[in-house]
C-alpha positions in Angstrom: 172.7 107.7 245.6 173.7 110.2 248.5 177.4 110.5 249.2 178.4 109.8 252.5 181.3 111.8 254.4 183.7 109.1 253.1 183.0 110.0 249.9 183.2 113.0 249.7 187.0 112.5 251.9 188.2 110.1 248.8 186.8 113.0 245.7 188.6 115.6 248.0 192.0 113.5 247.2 191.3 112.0 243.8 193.0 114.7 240.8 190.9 116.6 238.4 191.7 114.2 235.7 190.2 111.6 237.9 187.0 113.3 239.0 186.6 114.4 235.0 186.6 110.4 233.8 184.3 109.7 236.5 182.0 112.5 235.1 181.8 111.4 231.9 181.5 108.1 232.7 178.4 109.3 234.5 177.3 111.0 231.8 177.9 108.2 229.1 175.0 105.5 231.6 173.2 108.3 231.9 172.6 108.3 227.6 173.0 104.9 227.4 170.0 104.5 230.5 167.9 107.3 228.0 168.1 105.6 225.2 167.4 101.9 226.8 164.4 103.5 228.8 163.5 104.5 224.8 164.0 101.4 223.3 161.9 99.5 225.7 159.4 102.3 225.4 158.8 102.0 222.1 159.5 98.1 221.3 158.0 97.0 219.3 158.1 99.3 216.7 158.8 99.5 212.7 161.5 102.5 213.1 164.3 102.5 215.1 165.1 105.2 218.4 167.0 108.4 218.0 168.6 109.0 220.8 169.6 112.4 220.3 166.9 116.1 221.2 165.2 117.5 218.3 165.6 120.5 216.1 163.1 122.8 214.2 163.9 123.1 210.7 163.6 126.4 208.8 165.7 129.5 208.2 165.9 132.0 211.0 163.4 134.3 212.1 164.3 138.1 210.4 165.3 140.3 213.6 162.6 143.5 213.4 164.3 146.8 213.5 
């Protein structure tokens, strides 16, 4: 959602404590909006979501010289 010019008046006096919760707040529906987007995406389904990114395995490449 666009902010308006009154929002962006009430950030300007909110502290940095305050703006910081509202970021991770943002950030917490924003994973919990991933991982329900997943669920539904997959349902129905014999194993379960993992909602986190995915790694490679393996040692790591030698560096050439």
């Amino acid at each position: 959602m666009p902010k308006t010019p009154a929002d962006s008046a009430k950030d300007e006096k909110k502290s940095p404590a305050a703006r910081s919760l509202e970021r991770e707040q943002r950030s917490q529906r924003n994973k919990d909006e991933e991982l329900d987007r997943g669920l539904k995406d997959t349902f129905p389904a014999s194993d379960p979501v993992s909602p986190t990114g995915s790694t490679t395995s393996g040692a790591p490449r030698e560096k050439k010289r």
